[in-house]
Wavefront OBJ file of the C-alpha trace (Angstrom):
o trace
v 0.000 0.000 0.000
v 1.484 3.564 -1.097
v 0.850 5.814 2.003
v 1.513 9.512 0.658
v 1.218 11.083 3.714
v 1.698 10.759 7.427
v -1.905 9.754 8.663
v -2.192 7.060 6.672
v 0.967 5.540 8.673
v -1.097 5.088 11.940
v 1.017 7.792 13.519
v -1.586 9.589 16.746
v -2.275 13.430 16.203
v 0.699 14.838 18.610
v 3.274 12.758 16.720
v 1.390 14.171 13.135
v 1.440 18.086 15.116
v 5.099 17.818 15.754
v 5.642 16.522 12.473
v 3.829 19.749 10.754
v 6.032 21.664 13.080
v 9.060 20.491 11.488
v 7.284 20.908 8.023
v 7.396 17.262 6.852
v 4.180 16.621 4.890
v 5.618 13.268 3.081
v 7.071 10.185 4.811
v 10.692 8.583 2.899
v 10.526 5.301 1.961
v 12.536 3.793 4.552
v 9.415 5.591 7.126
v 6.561 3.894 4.712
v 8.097 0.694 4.964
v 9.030 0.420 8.874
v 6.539 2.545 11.055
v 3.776 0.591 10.400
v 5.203 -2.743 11.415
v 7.449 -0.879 14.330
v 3.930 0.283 15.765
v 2.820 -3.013 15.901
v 6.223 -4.323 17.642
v 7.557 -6.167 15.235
v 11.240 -6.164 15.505
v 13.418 -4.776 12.223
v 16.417 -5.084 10.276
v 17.015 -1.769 8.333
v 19.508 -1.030 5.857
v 19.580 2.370 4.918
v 22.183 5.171 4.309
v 22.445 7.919 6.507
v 19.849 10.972 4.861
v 17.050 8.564 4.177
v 15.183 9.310 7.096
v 15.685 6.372 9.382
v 15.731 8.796 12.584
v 12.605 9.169 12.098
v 11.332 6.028 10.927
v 12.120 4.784 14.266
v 12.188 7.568 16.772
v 7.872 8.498 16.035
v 6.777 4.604 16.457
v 9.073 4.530 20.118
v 7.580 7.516 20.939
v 3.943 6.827 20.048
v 4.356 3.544 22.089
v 6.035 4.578 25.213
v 3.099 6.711 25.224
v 0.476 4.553 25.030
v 1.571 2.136 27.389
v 1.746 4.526 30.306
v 4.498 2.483 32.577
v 5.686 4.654 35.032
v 9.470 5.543 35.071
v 11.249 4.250 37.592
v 14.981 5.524 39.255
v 18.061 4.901 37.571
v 15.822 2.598 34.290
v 14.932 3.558 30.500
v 12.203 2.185 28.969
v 14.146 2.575 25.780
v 17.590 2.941 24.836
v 19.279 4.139 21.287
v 22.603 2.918 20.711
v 24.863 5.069 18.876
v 29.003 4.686 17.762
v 30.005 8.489 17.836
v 28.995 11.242 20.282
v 27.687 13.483 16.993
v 25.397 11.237 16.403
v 23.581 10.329 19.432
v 23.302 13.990 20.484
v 21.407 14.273 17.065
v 19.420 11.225 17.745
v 18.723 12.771 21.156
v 17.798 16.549 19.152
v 15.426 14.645 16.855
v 13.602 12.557 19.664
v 12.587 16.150 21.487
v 11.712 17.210 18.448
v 9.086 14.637 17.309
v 8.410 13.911 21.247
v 7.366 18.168 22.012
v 3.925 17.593 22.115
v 4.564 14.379 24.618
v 6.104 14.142 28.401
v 8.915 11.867 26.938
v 11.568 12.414 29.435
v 14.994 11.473 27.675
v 18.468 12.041 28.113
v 21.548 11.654 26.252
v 25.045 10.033 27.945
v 28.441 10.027 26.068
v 31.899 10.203 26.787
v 34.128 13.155 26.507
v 32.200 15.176 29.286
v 31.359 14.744 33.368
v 29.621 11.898 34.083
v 27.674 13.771 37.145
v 25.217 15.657 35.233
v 24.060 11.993 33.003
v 23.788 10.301 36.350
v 21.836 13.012 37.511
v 19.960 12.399 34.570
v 19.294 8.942 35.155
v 18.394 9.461 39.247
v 14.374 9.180 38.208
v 14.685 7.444 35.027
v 13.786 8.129 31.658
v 11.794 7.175 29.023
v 14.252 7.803 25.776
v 17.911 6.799 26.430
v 20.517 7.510 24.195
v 24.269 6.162 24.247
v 27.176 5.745 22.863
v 28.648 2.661 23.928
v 31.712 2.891 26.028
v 29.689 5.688 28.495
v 26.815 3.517 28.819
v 28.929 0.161 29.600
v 30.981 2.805 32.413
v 27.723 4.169 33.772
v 26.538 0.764 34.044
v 29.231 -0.401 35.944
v 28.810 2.657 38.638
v 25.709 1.252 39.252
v 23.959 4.866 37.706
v 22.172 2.957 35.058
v 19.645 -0.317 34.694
v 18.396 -2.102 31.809
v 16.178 -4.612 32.847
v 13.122 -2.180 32.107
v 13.649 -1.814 28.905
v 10.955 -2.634 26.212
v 12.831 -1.190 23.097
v 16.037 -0.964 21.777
v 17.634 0.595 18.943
v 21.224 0.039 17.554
v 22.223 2.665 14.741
v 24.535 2.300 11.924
v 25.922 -0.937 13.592
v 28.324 -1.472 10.461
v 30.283 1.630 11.761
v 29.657 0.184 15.540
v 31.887 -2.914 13.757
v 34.696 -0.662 12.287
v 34.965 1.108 15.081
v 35.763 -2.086 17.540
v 32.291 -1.326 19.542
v 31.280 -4.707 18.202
v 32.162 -6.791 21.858
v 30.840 -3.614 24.035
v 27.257 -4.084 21.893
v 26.993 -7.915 22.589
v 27.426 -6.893 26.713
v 24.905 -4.420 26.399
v 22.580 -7.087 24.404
v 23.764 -9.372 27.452
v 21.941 -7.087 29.867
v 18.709 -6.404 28.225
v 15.766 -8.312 29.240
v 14.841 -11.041 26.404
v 11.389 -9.585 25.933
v 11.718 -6.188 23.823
v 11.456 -5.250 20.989
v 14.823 -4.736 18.810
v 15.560 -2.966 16.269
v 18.691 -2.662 13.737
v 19.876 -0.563 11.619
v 23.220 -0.485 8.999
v 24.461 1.421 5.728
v 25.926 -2.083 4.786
v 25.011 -5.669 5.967
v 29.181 -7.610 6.312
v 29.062 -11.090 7.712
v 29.562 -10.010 11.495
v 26.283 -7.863 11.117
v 24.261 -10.532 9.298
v 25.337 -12.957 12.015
v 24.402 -10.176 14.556
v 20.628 -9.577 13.578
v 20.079 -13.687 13.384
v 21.013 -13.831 17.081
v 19.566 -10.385 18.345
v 16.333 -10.217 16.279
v 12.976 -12.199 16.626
v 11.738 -12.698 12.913
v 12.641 -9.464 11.898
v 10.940 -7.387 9.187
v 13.401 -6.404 6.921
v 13.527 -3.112 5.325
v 16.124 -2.722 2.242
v 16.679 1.091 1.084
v 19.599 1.359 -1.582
v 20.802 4.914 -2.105
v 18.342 6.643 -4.198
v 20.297 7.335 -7.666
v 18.596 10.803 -8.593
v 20.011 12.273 -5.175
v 23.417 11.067 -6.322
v 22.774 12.575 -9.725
v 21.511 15.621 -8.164
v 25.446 16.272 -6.891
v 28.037 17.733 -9.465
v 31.107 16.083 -9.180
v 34.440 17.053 -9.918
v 38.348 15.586 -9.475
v 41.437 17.749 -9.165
v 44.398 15.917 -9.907
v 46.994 18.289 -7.636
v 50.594 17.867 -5.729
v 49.952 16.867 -1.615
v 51.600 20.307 -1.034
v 49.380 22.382 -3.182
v 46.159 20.800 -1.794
v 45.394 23.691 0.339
v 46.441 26.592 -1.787
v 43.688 25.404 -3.884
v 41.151 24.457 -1.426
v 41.592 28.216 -0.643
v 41.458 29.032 -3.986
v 38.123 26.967 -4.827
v 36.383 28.519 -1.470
v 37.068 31.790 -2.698
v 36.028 31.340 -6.460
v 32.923 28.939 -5.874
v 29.887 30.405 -4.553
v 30.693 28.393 -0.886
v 28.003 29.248 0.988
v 28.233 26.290 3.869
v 30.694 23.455 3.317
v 32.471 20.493 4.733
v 36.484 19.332 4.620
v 37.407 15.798 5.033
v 40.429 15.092 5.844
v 41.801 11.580 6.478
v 43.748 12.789 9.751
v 43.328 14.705 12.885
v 46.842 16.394 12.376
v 45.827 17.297 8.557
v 42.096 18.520 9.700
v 44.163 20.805 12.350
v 46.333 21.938 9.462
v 43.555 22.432 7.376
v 41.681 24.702 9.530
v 44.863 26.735 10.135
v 45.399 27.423 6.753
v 41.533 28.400 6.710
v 42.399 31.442 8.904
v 45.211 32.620 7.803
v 43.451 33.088 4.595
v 40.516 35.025 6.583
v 38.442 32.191 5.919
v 35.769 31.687 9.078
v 36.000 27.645 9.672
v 35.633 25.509 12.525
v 37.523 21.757 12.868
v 36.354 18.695 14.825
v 37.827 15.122 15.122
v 38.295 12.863 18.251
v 41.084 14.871 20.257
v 38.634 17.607 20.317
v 36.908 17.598 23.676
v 32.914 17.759 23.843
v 32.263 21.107 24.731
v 34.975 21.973 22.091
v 33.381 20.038 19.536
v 29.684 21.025 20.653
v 30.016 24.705 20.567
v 32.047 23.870 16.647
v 29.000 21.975 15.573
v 26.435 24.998 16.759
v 28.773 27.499 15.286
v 28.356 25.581 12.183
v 24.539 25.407 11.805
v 24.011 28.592 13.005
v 25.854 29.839 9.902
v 28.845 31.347 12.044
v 31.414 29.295 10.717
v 30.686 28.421 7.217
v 33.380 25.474 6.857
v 33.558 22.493 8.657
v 36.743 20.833 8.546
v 36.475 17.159 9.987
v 37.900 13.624 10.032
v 35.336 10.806 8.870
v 34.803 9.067 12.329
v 33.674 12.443 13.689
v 32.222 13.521 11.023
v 29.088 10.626 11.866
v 26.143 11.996 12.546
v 26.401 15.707 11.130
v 22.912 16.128 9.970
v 22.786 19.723 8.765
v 20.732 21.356 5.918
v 21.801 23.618 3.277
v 25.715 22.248 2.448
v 26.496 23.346 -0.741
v 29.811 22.103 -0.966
v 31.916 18.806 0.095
v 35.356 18.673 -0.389
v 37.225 15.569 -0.128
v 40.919 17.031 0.647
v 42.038 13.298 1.168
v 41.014 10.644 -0.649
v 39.205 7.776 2.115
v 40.619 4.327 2.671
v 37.433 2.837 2.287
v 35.384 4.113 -0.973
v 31.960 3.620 1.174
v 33.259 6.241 2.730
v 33.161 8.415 -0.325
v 28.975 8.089 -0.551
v 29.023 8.680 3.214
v 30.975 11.898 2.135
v 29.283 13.258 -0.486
v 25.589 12.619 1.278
v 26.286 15.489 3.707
v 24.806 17.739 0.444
v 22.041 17.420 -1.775
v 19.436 16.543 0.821
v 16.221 17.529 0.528
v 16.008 17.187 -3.417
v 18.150 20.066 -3.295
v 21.427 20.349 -5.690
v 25.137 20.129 -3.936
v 28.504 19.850 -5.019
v 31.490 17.178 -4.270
v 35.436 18.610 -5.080
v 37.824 15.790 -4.570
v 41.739 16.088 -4.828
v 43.659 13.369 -5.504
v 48.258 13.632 -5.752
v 50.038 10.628 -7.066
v 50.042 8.602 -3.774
v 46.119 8.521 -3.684
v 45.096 6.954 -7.183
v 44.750 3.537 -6.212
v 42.047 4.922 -3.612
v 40.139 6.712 -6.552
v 39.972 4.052 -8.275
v 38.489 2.004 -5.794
v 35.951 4.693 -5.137
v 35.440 4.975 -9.210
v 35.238 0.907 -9.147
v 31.920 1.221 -6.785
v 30.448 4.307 -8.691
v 30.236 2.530 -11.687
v 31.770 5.576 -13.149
v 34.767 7.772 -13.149
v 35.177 11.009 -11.641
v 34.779 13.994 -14.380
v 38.543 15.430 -14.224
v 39.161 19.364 -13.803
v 42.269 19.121 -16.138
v 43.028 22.936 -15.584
v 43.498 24.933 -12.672
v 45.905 27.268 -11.115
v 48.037 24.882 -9.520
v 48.643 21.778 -11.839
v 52.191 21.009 -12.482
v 53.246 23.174 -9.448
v 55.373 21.251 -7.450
v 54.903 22.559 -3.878
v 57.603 24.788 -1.934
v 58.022 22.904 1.650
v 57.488 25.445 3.716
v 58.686 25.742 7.363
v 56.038 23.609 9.233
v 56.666 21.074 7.020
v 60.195 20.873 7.022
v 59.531 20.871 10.953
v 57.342 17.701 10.502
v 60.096 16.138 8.097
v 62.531 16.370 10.836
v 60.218 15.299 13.720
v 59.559 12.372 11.691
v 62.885 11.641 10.984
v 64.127 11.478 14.779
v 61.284 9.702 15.405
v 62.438 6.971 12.502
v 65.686 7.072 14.235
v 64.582 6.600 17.740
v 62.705 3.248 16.449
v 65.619 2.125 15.169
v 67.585 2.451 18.077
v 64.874 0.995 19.994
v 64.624 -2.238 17.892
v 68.481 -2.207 17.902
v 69.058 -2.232 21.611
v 66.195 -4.870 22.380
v 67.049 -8.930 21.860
v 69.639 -9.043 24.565
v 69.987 -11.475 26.903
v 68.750 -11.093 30.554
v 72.018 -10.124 32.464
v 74.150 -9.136 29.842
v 76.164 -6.381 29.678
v 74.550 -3.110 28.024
v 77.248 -1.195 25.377
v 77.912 2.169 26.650
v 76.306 4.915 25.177
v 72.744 6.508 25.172
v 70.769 3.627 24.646
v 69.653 4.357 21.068
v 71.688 2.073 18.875
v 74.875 3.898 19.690
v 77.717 1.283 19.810
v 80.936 3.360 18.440
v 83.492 0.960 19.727
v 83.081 1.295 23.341
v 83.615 -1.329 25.782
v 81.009 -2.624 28.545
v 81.785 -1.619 31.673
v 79.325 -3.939 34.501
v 77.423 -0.942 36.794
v 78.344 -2.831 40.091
v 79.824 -1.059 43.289
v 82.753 -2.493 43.014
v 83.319 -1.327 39.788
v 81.281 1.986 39.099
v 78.678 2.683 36.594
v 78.315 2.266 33.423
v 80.397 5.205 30.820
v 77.977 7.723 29.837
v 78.510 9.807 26.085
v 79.616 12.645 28.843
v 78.624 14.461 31.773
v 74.844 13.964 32.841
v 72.289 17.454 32.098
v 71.578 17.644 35.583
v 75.699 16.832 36.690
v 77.488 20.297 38.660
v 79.324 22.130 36.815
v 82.988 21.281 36.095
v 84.355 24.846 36.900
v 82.398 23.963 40.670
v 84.829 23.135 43.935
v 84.110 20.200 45.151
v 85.353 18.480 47.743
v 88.000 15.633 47.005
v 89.397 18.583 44.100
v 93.233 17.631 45.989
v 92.512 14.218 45.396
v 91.763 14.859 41.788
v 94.255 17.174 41.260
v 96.783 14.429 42.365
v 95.469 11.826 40.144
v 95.708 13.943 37.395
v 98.033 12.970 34.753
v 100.112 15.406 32.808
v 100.657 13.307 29.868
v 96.683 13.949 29.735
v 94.936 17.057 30.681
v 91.834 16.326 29.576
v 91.064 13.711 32.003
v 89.039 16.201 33.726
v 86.253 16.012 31.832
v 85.978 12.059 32.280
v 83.083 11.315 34.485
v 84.883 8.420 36.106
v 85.171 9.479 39.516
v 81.531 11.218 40.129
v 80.477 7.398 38.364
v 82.502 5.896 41.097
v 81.136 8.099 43.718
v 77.318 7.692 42.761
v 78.115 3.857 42.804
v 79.392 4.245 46.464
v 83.064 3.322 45.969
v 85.150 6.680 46.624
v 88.690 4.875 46.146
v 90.567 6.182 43.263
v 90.747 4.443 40.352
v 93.948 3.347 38.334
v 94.667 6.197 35.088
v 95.798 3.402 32.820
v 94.270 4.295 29.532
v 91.919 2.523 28.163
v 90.231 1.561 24.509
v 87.041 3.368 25.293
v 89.165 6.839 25.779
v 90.182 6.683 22.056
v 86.896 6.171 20.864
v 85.879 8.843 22.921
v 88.146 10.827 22.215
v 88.464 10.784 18.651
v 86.056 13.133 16.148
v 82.251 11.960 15.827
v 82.823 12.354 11.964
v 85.385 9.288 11.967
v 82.864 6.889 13.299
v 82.339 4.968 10.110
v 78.312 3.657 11.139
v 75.061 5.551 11.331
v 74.440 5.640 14.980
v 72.399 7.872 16.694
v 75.531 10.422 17.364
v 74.701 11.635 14.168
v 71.004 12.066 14.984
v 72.352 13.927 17.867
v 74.123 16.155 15.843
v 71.729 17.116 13.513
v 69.430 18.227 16.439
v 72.072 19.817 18.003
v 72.841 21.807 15.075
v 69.007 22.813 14.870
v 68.780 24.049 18.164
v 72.161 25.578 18.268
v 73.623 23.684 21.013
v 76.253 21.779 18.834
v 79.509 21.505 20.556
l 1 2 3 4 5 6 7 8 9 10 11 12 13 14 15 16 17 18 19 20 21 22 23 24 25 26 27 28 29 30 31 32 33 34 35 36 37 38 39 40 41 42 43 44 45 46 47 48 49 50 51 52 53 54 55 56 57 58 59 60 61 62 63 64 65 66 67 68 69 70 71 72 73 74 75 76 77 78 79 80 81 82 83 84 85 86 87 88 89 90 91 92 93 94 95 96 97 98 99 100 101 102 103 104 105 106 107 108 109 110 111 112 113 114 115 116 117 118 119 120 121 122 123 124 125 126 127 128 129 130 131 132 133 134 135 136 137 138 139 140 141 142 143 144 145 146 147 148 149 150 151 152 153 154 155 156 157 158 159 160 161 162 163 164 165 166 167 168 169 170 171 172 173 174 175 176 177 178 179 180 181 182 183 184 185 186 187 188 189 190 191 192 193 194 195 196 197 198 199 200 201 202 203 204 205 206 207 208 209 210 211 212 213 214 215 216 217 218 219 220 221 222 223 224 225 226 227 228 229 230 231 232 233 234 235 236 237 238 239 240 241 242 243 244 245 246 247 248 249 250 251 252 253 254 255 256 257 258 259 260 261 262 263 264 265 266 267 268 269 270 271 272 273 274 275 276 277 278 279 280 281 282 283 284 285 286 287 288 289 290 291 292 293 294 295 296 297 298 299 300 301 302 303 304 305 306 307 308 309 310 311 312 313 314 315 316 317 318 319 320 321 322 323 324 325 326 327 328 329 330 331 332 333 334 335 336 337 338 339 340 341 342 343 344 345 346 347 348 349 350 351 352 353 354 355 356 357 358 359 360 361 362 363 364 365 366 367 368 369 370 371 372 373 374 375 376 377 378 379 380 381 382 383 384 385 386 387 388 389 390 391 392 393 394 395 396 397 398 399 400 401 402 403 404 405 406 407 408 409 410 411 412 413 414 415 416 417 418 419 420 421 422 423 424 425 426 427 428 429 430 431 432 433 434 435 436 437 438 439 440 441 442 443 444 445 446 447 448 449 450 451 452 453 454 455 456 457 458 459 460 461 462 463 464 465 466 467 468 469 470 471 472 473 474 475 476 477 478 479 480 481 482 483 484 485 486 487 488 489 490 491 492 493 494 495 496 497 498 499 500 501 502 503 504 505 506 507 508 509 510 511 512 513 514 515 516 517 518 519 520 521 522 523 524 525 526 527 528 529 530 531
């Protein structure tokens, strides 16, 4: 049966007011084809892309039912609970259930991590009728004895396939664990991989299933485009394109939380308003982004994918894909943040030479390649680094060399000796010297940061003095005797030379290895401490 409007669903009048309210007049697909059998407690397996609608395909039936039952909340229980894998998300979910719940006395609340957890227990201290969770808060909460499922008569999980990538897979089976085994479940997923298919046969009761592929004329309604460009010159012309396209509210994706920062900077400096958000955000940061954002203050979003989830905002003209994703699923995800609506949107994505095996995967699952801008004012520009990036360069190069020297110094048996040095790799011909009172600690590369100073008195300077040896003046600066006295063993030692003083002693150009000396050096000459 075609229902073409709301009333025809079975939906009661202050679900239908709130409805008008938000000026929906016609229901999606994915609502025709599951509120019906959701009022009548059927349980569901749904898979739909995020934009169809599937908020509210379930959120009006849960609400319409908690109603009519008329079960009286009690402390610290929900009678329903949404499961959601990013914060984004289930603060949306939570937005769109007091939306279609204002005519109602729905009590809900909303518990995630990345904030207190005083105010959600607070929450909780009456119970609620409309839970929603993300899952690592709820299992916590849980576990402080704040929250209790065995009241609960529905239960929603949302975009499970992204629960799955996102390793929420074994916290979702302990949350099924505690849910009493009469409900009524629902699930929902953009795609259906073996681990979710296995999921819904062991969660869900004969399930209604509800299959909505993405609707082709929405794709068709977005124009898009392909810039082949050099990684450096990505954001020169993501600037550029801004600028020149009539941007009016747009998101950045950006494959990293270190490139979306970079992103955002480069944003500003070109007096571009834009706000960033990705998972080493906090909440409130990431809150008061997202608010900015809709409210038209900031009219570029720059975000990674994960955090990205659950944006649900009207009116984006423009998506850019500044990286190219890992997984071309991603891509539709993308691209689905415009066009909604049956209005028109636009999808830039740059590709350098590192990325085309990802287009082509994403081309592969379109059907169809991406129409190529072949001109624009940075092709064949190969990218000056500039000084932030030789910065990174460097920083990833010490980094390199400190794994090295890591996976060079481990393998060694319990007991033996350690070669002297600074325990990155650094071997340089020097002898092992056992770090046992009777023999003094281990040679060092030279005197310790925190050590006193050489020009200091101290107080066996006689001693020294008459130890000294002319034939070699530079003993001084041999850290044998403060070893000897941080070992506990203040007898002097004998000044017969040994191997280790030559390759001390002799230039750090003449050692004929890589070693971590040279690493040394290098930062040393950087910071203008070389000796």
């Amino acid at each position: 049966m075609l229902h073409s409007d709301f009333e025809s669903l079975g939906l009661m009048p202050a679900c239908l007011e709130a409805l008008r309210h938000e000026g929906y007049v016609q229901p999606t697909p994915i609502q025709v084809a599951s509120i019906p059998s959701l009022l009548a407690g059927r349980d569901l397996l749904g898979c739909a892309q995020t934009g169809t609608g599937k908020t509210a395909a379930f959120a009006l039936p849960t609400i319409q039912r908690l109603t009519e039952n008329h079960i009286k909340r009690q402390p610290r229980k929900a009678r329903s609970l949404i499961v959601a894998p990013t914060r984004e998300l289930a603060m949306q979910i939570d937005v769109s259930f007091g939306a279609y719940g204002r005519k109602t006395e729905i009590k809900r609340a909303c518990v995630y991590g990345g904030v207190g957890k005083v105010p959600q227990i607070k929450a909780m201290e009456r119970g609620v009728d409309v839970l929603v969770a993300t899952p690592g808060r709820l299992l916590d909460l849980i576990g402080d004895g704040a929250i209790d499922l065995s009241q609960v008569e529905i239960v929603i999980f949302d975009e499970a396939d992204r629960m799955l990538d996102m390793g929420f897979i074994h916290d979702v089976r302990k949350i099924i664990a505690l849910l009493p085994k009469k409900r009524q479940t629902l699930l929902f997923s953009a795609t259906m991989p073996s681990e979710i298919d296995t999921l819904a046969r062991t969660l869900l009761d004969n399930p209604v299933r509800v299959d909505i592929e993405p609707e082709k004329p929405t794709i068709e309604l977005i124009s898009q485009s392909l810039y082949y460009v050099e990684k450096g010159c990505k954001r020169d012309l993501l600037v550029h394109l801004i600028k020149e396209l009539k941007v009016s509210r747009a998101v950045v994706f950006s494959r990293t939380k270190h490139g979306a920062d970079r992103i955002a900077k480069t944003l500003h400096i070109a007096g571009i308003p834009s706000g960033v958000i990705h998972a080493n955000k906090g909440q409130g940061n990431r809150t008061k982004t997202m608010e900015a954002f809709r409210a038209g203050e900031t009219p570029v979003l720059v975000a990674t994918d994960l955090a990205a989830r659950g944006i649900d905002v009207d009116d984006i003209s423009h998506v850019f894909n500044f990286d190219m994703p890992t997984e071309p699923e991603t891509y539709v995800h993308r691209i689905g943040r415009t066009a909604r609506a049956g209005a028109s949107g636009t999808a830039v994505s740059f590709c350098d030479t590192e990325e085309k095996r990802l287009l082509k995967q994403v081309e592969h699952l379109l059907g169809n390649p991406i129409p190529v801008i072949k001109v624009h004012p940075f092709a064949g520009v190969r990218p000056v680094p500039t000084e932030e990036d030789l910065r990174d360069a460097m920083f990833e190069e010490r980094s390199k060399e400190r794994m090295r020297g890591r996976s060079q110094g481990r393998g060694r048996p319990s007991g033996s000796a350690r070669p002297a040095g600074n325990g990155s790799g650094d071997r340089g011909g020097r002898s092992a010297r056992p770090s046992s009172p009777a023999d003094g600690a281990p040679r060092r590369d030279g005197p310790r940061a925190d050590a006193p100073r050489r020009d200091a008195p101290r107080r066996d300077a006689p001693q020294r003095d008459a130890l000294r040896s002319p034939a070699a003046p530079d003993s001084r600066s041999r850290p044998a005797s403060s070893c000897n006295r941080e070992a506990g063993n203040d007898r002097p030692r004998p000044t017969a030379p040994r191997s280790s003083d030559q390759h001390r002693d002799a230039p750090r150009h003449e050692t004929p290895s890589r070693s971590s000396r040279d690493v040394r050096s290098v930062i040393d000459e950087i910071t203008g401490r070389r000796s």
